[in-house]
Backbone as a printed PyTorch tensor [residue, N CA C, xyz], in Angstrom:
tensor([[[ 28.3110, -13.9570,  64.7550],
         [ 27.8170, -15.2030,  65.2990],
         [ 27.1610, -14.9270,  66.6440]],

        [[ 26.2160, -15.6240,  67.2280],
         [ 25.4000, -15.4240,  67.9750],
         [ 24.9780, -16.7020,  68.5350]],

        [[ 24.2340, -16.7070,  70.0870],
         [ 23.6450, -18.2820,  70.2350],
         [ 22.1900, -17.4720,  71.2570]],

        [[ 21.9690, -18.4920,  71.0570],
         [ 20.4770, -18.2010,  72.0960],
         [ 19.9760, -19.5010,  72.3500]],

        [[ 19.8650, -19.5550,  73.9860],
         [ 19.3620, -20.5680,  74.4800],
         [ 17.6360, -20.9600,  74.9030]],

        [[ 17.0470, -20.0140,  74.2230],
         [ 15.4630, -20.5260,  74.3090],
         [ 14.7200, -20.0910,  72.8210]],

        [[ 13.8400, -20.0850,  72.5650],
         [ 13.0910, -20.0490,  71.0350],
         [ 13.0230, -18.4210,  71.1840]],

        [[ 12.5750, -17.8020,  72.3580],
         [ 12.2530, -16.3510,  72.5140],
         [ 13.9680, -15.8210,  71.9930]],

        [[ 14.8930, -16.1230,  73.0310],
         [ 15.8470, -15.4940,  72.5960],
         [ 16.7330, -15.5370,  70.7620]],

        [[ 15.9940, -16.7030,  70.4350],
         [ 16.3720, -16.8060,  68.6640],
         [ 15.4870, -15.9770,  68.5720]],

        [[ 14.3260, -16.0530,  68.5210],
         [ 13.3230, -15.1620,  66.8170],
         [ 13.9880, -13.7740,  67.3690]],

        [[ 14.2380, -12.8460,  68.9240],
         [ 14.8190, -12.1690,  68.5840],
         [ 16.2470, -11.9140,  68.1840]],

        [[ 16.8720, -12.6180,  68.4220],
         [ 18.9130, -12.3410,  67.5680],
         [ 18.4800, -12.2260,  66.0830]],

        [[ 17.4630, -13.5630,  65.7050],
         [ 17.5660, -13.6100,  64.1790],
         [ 16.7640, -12.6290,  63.6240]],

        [[ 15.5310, -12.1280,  64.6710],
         [ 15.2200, -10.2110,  63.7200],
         [ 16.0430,  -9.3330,  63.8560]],

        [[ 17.0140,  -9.5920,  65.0370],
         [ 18.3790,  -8.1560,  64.9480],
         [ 19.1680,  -8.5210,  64.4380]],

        [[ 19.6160,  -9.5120,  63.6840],
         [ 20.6640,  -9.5330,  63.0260],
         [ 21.0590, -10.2000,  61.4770]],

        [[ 19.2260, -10.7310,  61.0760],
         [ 19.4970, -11.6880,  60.2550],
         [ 20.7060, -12.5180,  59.8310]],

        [[ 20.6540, -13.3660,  60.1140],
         [ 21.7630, -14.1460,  59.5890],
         [ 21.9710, -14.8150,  58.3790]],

        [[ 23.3060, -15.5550,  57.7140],
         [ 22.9460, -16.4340,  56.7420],
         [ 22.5940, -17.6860,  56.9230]],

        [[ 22.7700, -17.8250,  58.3850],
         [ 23.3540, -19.3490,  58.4280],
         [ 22.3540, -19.8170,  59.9590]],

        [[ 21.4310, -20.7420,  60.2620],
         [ 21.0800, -20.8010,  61.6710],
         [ 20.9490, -21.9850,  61.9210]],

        [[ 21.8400, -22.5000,  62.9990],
         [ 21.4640, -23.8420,  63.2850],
         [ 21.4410, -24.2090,  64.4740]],

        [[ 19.9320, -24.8040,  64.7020],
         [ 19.0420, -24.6170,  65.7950],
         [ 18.6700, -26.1710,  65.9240]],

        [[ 18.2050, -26.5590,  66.9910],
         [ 18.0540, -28.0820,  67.8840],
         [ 15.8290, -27.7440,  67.7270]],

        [[ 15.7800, -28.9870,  67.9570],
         [ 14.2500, -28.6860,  67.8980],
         [ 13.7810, -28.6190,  69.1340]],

        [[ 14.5900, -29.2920,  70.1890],
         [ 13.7770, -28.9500,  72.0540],
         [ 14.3420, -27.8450,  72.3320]],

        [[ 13.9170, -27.0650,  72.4550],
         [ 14.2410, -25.4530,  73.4100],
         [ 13.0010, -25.2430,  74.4900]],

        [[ 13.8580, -24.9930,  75.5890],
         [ 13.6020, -24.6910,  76.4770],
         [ 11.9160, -24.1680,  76.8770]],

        [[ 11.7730, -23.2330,  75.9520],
         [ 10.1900, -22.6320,  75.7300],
         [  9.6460, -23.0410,  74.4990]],

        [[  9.8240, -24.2160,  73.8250],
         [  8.9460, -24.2530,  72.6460],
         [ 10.0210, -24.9840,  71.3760]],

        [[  9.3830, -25.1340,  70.3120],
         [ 10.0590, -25.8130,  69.5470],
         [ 10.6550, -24.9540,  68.1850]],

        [[ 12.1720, -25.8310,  68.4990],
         [ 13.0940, -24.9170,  67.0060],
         [ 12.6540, -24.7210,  65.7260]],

        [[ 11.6190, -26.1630,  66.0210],
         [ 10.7400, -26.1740,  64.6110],
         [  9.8630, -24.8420,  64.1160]],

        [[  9.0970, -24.4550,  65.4350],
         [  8.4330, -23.4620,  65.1070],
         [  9.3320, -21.9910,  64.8480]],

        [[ 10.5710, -22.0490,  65.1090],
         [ 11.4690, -21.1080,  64.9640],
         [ 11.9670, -20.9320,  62.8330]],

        [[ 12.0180, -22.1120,  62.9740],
         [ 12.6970, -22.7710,  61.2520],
         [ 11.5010, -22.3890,  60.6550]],

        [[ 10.0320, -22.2870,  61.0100],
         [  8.5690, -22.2110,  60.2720],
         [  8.5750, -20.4590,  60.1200]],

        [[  8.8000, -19.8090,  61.3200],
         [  9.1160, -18.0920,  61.1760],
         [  9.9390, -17.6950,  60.4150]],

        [[ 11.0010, -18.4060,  60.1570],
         [ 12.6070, -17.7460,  59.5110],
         [ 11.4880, -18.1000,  58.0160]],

        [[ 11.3270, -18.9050,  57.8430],
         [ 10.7980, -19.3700,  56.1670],
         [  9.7580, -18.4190,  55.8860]],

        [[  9.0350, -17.2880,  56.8520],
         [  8.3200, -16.0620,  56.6340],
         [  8.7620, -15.4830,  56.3220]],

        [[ 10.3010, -15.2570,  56.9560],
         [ 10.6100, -14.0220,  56.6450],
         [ 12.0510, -13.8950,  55.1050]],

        [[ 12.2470, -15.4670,  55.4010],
         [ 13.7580, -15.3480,  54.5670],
         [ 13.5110, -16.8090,  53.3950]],

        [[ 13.5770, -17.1170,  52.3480],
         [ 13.9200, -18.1540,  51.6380],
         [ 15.3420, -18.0970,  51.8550]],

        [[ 16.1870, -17.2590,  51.9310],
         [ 17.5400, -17.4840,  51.4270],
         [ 18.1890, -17.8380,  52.5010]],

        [[ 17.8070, -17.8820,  53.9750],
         [ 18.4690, -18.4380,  54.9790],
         [ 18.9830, -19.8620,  54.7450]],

        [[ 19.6980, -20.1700,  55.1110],
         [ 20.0740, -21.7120,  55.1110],
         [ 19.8200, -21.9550,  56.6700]],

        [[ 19.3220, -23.3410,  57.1050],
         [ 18.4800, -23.6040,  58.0560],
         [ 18.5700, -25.0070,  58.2120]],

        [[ 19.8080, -25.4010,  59.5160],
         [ 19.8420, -26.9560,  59.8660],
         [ 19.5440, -27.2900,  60.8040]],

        [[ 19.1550, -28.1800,  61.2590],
         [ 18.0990, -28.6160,  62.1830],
         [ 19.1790, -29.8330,  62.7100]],

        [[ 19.8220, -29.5890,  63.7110],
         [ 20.9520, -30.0210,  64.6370],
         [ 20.4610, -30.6650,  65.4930]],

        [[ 20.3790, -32.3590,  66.1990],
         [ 19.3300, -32.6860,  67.0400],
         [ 19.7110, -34.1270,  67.5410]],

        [[ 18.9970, -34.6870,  68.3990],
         [ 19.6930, -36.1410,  69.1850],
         [ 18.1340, -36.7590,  68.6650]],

        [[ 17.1830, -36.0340,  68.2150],
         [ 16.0640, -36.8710,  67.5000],
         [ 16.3010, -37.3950,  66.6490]],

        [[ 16.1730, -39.0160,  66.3060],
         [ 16.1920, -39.7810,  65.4840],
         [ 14.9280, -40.2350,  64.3610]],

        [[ 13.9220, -39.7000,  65.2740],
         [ 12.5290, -40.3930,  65.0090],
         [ 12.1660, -39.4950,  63.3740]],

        [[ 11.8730, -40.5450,  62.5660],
         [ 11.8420, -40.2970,  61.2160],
         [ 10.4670, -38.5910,  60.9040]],

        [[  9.3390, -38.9050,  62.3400],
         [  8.9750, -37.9100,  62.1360],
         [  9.1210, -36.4240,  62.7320]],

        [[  9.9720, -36.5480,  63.4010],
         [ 10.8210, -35.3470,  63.4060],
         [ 11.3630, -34.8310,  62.0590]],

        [[ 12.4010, -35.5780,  61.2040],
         [ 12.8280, -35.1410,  60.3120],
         [ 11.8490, -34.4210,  59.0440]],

        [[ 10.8870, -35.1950,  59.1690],
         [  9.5900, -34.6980,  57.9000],
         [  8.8970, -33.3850,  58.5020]],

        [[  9.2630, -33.2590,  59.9950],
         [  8.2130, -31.8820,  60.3450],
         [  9.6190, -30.6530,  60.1650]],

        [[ 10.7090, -31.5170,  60.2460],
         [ 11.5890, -30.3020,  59.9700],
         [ 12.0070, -29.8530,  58.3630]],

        [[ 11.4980, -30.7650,  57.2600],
         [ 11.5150, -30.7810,  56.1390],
         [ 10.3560, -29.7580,  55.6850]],

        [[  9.1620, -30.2600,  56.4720],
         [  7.8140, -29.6500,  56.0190],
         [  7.8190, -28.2620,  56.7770]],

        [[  8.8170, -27.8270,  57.9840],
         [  9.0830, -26.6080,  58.4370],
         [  9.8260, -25.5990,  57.4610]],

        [[ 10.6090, -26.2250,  56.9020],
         [ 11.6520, -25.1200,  55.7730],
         [ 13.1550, -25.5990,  56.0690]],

        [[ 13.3920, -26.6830,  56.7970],
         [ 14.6790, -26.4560,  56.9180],
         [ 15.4540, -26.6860,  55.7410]],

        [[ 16.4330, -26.5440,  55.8160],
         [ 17.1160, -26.8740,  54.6860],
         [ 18.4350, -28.3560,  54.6880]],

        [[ 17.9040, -28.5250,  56.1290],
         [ 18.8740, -29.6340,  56.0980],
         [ 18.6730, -30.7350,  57.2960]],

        [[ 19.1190, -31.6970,  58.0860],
         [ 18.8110, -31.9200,  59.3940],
         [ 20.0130, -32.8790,  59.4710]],

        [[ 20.6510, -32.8520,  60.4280],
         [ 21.8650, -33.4840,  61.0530],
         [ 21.3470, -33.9680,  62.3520]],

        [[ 21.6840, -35.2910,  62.5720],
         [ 22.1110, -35.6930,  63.8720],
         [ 23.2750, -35.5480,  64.7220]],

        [[ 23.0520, -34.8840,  66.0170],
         [ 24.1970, -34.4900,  67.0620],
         [ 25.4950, -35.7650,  66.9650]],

        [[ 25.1610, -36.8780,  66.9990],
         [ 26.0410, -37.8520,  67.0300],
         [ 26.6370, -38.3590,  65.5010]],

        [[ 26.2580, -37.5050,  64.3370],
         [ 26.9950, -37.7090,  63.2750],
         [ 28.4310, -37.0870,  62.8380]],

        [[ 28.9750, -37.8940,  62.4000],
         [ 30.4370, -36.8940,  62.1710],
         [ 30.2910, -35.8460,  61.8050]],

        [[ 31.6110, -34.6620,  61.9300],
         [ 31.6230, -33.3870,  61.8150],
         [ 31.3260, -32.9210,  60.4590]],

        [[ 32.0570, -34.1390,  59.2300],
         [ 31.9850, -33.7040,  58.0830],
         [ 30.0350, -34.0010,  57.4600]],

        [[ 29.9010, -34.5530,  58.1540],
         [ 28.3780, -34.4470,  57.7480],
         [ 27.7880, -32.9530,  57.9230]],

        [[ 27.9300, -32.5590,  59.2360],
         [ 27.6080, -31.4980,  59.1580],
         [ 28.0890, -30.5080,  58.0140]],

        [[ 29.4010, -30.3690,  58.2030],
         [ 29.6390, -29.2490,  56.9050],
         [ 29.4180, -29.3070,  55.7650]],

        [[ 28.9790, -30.9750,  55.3680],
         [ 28.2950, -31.3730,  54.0160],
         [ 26.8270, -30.8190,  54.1190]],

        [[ 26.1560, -30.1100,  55.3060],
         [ 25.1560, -30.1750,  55.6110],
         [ 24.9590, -28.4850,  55.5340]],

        [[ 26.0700, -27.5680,  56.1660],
         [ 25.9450, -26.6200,  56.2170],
         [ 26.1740, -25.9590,  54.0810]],

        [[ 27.4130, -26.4740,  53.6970],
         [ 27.3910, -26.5470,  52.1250],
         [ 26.2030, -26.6520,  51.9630]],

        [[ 25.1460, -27.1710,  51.7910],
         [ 24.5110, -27.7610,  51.1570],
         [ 23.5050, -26.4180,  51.3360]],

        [[ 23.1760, -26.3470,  52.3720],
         [ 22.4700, -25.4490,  52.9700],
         [ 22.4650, -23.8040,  52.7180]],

        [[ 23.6540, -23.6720,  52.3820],
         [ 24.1520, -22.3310,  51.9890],
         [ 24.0170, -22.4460,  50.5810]],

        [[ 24.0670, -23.3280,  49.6060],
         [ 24.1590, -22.8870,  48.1910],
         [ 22.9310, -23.2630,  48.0620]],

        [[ 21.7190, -23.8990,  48.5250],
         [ 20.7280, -24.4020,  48.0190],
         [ 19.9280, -24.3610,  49.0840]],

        [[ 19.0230, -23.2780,  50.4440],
         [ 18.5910, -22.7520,  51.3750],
         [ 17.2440, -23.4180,  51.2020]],

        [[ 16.5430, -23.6770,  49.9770],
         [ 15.0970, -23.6310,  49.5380],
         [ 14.7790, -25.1840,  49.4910]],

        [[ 15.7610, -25.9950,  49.1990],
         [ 15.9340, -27.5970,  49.1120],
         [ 16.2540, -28.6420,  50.5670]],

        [[ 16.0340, -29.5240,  50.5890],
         [ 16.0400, -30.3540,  51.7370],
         [ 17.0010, -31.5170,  51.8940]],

        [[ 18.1170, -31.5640,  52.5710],
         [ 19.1730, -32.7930,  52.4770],
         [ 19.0740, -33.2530,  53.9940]],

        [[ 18.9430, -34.8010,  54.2360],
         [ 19.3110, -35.6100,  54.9450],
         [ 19.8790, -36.8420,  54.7440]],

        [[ 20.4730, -36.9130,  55.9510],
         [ 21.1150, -38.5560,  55.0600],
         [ 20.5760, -39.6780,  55.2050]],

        [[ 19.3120, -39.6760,  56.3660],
         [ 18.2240, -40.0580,  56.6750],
         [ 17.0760, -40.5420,  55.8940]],

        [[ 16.6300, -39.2980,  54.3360],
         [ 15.8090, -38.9930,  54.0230],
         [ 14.9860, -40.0900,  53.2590]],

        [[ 15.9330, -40.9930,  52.7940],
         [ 15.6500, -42.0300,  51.5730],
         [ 14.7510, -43.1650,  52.4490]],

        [[ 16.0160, -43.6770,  53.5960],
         [ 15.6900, -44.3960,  54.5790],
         [ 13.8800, -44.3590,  55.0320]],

        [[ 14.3820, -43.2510,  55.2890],
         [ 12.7400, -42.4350,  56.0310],
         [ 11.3480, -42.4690,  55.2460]],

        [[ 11.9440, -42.3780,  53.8680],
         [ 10.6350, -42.4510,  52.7220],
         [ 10.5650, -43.8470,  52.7380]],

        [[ 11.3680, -44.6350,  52.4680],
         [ 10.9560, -45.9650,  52.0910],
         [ 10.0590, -46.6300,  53.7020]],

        [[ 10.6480, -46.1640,  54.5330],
         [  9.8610, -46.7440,  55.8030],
         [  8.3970, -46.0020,  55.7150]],

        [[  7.9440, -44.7070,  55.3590],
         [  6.6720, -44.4320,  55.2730],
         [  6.0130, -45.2780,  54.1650]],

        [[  6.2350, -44.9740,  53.2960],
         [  5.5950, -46.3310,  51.7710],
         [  5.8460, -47.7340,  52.6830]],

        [[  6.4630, -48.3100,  53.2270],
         [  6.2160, -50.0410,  53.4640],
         [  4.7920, -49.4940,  54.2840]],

        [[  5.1360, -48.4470,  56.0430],
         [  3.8390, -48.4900,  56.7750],
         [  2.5710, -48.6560,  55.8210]],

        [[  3.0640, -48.2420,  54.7540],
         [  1.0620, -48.2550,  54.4460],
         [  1.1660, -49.3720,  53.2380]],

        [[  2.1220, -49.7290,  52.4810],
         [  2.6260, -50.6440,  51.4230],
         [  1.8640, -50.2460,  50.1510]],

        [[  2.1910, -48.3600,  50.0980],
         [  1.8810, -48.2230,  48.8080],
         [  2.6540, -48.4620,  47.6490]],

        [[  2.2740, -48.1720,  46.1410],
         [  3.1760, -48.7120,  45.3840],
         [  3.6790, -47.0150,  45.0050]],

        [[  4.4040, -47.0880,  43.9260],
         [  4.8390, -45.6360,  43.7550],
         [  4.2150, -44.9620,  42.8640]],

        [[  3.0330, -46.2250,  41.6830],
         [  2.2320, -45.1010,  41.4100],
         [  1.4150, -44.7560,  42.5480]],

        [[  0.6650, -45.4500,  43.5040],
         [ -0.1800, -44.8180,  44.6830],
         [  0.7220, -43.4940,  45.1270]],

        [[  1.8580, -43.2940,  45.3330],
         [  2.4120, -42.3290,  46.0090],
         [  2.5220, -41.0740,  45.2780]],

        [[  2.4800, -41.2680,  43.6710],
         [  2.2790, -40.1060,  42.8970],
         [  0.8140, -39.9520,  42.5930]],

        [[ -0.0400, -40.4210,  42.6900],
         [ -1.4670, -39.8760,  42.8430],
         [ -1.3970, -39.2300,  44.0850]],

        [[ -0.6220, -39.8750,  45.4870],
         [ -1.3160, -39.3230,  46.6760],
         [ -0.3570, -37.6630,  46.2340]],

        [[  0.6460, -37.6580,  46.0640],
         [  0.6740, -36.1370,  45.6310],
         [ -0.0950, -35.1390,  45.0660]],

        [[ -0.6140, -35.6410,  44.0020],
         [ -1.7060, -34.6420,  43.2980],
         [ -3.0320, -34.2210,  43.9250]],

        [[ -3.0670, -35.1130,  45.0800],
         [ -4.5330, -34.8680,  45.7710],
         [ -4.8910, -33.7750,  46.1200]],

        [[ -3.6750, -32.9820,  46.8180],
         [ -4.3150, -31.8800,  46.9780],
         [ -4.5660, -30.8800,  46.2700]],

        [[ -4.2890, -30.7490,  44.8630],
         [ -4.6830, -29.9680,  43.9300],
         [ -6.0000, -29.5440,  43.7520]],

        [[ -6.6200, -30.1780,  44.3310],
         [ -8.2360, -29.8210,  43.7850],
         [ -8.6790, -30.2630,  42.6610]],

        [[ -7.8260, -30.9030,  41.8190],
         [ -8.2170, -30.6970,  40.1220],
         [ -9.4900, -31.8660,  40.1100]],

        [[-10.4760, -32.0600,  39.7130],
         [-11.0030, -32.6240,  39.2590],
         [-10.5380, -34.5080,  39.0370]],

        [[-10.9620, -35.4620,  39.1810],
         [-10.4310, -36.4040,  39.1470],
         [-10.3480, -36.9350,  37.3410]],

        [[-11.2170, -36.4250,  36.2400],
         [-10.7980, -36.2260,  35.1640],
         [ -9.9190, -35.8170,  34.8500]],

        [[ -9.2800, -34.5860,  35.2700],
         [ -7.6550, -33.8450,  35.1640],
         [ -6.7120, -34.5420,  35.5710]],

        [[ -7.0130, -34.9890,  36.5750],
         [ -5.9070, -36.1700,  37.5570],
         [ -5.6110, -37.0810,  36.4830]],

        [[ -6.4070, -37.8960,  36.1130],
         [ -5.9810, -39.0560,  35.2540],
         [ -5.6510, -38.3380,  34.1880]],

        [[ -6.1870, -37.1310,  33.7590],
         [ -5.2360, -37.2860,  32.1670],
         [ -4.0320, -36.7050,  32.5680]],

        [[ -3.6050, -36.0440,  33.3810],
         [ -1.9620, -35.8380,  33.9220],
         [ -1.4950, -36.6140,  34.2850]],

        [[ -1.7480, -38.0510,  34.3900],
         [ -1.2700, -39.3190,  35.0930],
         [ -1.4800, -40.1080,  33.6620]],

        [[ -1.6910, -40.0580,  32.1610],
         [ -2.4870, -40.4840,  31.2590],
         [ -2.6910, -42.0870,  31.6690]],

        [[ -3.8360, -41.7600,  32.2070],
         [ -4.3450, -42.9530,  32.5250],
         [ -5.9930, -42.4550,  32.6500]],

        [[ -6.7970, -44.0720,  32.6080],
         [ -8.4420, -43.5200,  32.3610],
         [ -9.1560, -43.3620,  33.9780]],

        [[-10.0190, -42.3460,  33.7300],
         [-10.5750, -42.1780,  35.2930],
         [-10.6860, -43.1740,  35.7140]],

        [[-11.4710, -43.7720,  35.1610],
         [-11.6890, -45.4410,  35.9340],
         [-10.5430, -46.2370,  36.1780]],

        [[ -9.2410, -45.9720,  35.5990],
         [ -7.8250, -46.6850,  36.3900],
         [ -7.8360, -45.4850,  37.7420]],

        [[ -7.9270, -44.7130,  37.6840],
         [ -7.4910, -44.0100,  38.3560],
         [ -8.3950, -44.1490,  39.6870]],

        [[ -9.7840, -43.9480,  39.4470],
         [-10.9850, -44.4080,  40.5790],
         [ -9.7790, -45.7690,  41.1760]],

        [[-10.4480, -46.7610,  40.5870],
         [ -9.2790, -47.8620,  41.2050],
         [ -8.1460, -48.2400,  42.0010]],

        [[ -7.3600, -47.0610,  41.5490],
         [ -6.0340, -47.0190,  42.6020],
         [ -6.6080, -45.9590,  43.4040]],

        [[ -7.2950, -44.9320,  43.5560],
         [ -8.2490, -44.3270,  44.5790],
         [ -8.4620, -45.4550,  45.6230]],

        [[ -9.4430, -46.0830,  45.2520],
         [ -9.8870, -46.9770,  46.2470],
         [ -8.6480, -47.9400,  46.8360]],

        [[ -7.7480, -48.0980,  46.1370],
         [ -6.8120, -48.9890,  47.0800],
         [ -6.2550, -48.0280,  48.2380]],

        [[ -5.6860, -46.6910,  47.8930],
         [ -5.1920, -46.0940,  48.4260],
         [ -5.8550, -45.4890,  49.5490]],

        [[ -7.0420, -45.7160,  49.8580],
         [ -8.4390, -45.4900,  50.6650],
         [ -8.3880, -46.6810,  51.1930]],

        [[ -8.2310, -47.8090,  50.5770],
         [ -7.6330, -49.3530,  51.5490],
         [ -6.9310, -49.2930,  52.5180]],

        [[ -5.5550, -49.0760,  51.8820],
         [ -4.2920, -48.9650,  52.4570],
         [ -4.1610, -47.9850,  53.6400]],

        [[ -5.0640, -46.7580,  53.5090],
         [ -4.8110, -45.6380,  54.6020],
         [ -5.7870, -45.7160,  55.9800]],

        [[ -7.0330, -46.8700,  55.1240],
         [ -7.7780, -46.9880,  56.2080],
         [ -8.6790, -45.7180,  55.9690]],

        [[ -9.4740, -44.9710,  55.0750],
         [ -9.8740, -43.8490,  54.7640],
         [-10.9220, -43.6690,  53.9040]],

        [[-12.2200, -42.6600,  53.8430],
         [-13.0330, -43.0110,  53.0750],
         [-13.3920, -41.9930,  52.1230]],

        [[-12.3320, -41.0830,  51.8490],
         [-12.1480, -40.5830,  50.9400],
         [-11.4520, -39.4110,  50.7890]],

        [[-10.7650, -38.8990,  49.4370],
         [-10.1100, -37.8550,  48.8810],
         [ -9.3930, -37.1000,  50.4660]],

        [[-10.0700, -36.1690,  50.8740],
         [-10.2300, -35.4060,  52.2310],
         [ -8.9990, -36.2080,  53.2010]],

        [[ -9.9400, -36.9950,  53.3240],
         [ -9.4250, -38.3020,  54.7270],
         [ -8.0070, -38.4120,  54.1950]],

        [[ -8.0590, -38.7820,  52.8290],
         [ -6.4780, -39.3030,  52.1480],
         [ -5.4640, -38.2200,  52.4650]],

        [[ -5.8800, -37.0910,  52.2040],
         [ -4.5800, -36.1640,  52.1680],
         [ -4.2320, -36.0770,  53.8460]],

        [[ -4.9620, -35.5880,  54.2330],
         [ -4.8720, -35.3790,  56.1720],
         [ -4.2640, -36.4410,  56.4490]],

        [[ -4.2520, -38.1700,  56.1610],
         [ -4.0100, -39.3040,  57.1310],
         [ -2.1260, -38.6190,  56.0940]],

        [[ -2.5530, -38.5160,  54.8310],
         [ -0.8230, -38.6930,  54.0550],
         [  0.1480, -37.3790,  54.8410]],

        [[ -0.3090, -36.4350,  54.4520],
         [  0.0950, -35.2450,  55.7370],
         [  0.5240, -35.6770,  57.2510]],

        [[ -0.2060, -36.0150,  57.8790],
         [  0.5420, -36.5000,  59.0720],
         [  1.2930, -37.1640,  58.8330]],

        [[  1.2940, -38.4440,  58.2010],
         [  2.3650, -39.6310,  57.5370],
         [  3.7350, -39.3180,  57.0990]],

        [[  3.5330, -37.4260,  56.2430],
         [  4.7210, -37.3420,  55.7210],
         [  4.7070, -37.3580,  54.7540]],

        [[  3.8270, -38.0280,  53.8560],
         [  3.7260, -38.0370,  52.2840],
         [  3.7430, -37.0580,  51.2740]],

        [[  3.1160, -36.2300,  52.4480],
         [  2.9590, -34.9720,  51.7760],
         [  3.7220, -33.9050,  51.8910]]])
């Protein structure tokens, strides 16, 4: 076991010693834990990786989701959360648990008041595929599909494909 009190002193403990287990706060001193949790996911899938923190703000949790963590706890949650957190984390390193998380999705879908098919198109966007491919993996006809395009280009305030994924990305959607 090991601690380090700035981002410099983690990336080096965790190249001398790899660990199984790292659980790191996202304000450090020189920089963010996040960007620490984004290095470990270079070098390790199998780390388990919780993101320990007095941040509440829903987008914290999605940049620590979209970092690799494998988990995120709040400092002021009971103990057994955590160890439900560290479990979780250790048998399943590659997957994402909060207790937050549900909460957090449903508050991104009201901000923009998509529906949940809009939210499974906005997934596929970045595929590249062709918007013919899109709809027949969605079996639905391009022209349904154009359609909820354009709402979802409503809703984001956006004027197309491009715009959609970047505004959903920051948002979290993605």
């Amino acid at each position: 076991m090991f601690e380090a009190a700035t981002k410099a002193e983690a990336l080096a403990q965790i190249a001398h010693v790899s660990p199984q287990l790292l659980i790191i706060d996202i304000n450090l001193p020189d920089g963010s834990g996040l960007e620490v949790v984004s290095w470990v996911r270079t070098i390790s899938a199998e780390m388990a990786i919780i993101v320990l923190t007095f941040n509440e703000s829903d987008d914290f949790l999605f940049a620590a989701m979209n970092a690799g963590a494998s988990a995120y706890v709040n400092k002021s949650a009971p103990l057994t959360e955590l160890i439900a957190a560290i479990e979780h984390a250790q048998a399943s390193p590659s997957s994402f648990a909060a207790k937050e998380i549900v909460d957090a999705l449903q508050r991104k879908q009201l901000k923009f008041g998509l529906s949940q098919r809009e939210l499974q198109i906005i997934s596929l966007l970045p595929t590249d595929e062709p918007l013919s491919a899109l709809a027949k993996s969605l079996f639905i006809s391009e022209s349904t599909l154009k359609t909820h395009l354009n709402h979802i280009y409503q809703k984001l305030s956006v004027k197309n494909r491009l715009q959609a994924i970047n505004v959903a990305r920051k948002a979290g959607l993605l």
